[in-house]
C-alpha positions in Angstrom: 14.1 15.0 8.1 16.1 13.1 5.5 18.0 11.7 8.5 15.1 10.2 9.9 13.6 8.6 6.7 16.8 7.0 6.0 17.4 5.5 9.2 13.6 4.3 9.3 13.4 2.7 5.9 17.3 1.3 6.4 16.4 -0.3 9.7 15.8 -4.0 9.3 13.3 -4.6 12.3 10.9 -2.3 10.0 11.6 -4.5 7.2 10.2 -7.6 9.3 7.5 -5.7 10.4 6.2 -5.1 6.9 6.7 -8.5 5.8 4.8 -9.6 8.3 2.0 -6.6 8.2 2.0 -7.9 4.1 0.3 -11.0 4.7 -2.5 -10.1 6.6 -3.8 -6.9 3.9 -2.7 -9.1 1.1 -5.3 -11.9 2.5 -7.6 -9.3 3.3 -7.4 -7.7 -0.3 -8.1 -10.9 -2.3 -10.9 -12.1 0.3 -12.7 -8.2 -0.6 -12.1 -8.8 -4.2 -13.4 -12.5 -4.4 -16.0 -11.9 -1.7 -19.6 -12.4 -3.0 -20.8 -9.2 -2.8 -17.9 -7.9 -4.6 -19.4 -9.9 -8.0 -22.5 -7.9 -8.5 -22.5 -4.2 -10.3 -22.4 -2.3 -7.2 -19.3 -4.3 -5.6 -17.5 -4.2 -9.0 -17.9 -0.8 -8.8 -16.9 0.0 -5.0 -13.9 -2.4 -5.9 -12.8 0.1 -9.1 -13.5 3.2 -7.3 -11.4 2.2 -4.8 -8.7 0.7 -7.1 -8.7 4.2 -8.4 -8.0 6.0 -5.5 -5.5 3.5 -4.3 -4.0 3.7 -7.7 -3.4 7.4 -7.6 -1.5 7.0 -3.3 1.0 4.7 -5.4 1.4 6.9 -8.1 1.9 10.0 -5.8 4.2 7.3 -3.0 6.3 6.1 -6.0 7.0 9.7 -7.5 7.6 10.8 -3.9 10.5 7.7 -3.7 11.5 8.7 -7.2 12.6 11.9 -5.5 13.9 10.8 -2.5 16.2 8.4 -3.8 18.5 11.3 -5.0 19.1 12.3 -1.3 19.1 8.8 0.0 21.8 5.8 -0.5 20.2 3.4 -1.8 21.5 -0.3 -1.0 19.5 -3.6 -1.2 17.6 -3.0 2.3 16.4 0.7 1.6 14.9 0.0 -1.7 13.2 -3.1 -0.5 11.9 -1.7 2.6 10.4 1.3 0.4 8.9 -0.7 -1.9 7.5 -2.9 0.4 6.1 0.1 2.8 4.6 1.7 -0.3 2.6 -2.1 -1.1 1.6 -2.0 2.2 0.0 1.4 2.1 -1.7 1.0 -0.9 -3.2 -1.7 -0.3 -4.5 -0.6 3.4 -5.7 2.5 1.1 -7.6 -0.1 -0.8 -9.0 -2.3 2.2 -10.2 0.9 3.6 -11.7 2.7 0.5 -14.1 -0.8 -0.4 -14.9 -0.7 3.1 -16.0 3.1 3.5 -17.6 2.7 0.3 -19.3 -0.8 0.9 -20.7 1.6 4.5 -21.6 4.3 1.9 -24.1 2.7 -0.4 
């Protein structure tokens, strides 16, 4: 199992393909936050109960890399490819809470 993280978060094509999944939920992310929905009390508060459960994926993702990094060597590509998977699934945690929420109420 180790085996196949490390070759999946050392491989370089699935750096590129973050990078360029980043752009897109980073857009999205600052269009749901400065939306005008999103400035009333209701969407301030879809936006921080989603921020909280996002908050607590990276919390739980980073202490899971914290871990991992023991068993895995770490050079220049693995750590940026983490880091930059773990961004990514935040903030597709946080695109997809405001939206279920925003369906919600």
């Amino acid at each position: 199992m180790i085996e196949l993280l490390s070759s999946i978060i050392s491989n370089e094509m699935v750096f590129k393909v973050g990078t360029w999944y980043c752009i897109p939920i980073t857009i999205a992310v600052i269009v749901l936050f400065f939306v005008k929905t999103s400035r009333d009390e209701r969407g301030r508060a879809i936006i921080g109960k989603a921020s909280i459960i996002s908050t607590i994926a990276f919390i739980v993702l980073i202490n899971i890399y914290a871990k991992l990094s023991d068993e895995l060597i770490v050079d220049y590509l693995t750590m940026a490819c983490s880091i930059q998977w773990i961004y990514n699934i935040v903030l597709t945690i946080e695109i997809a809470a405001i939206l279920i929420y925003k369906r919600i109420e």
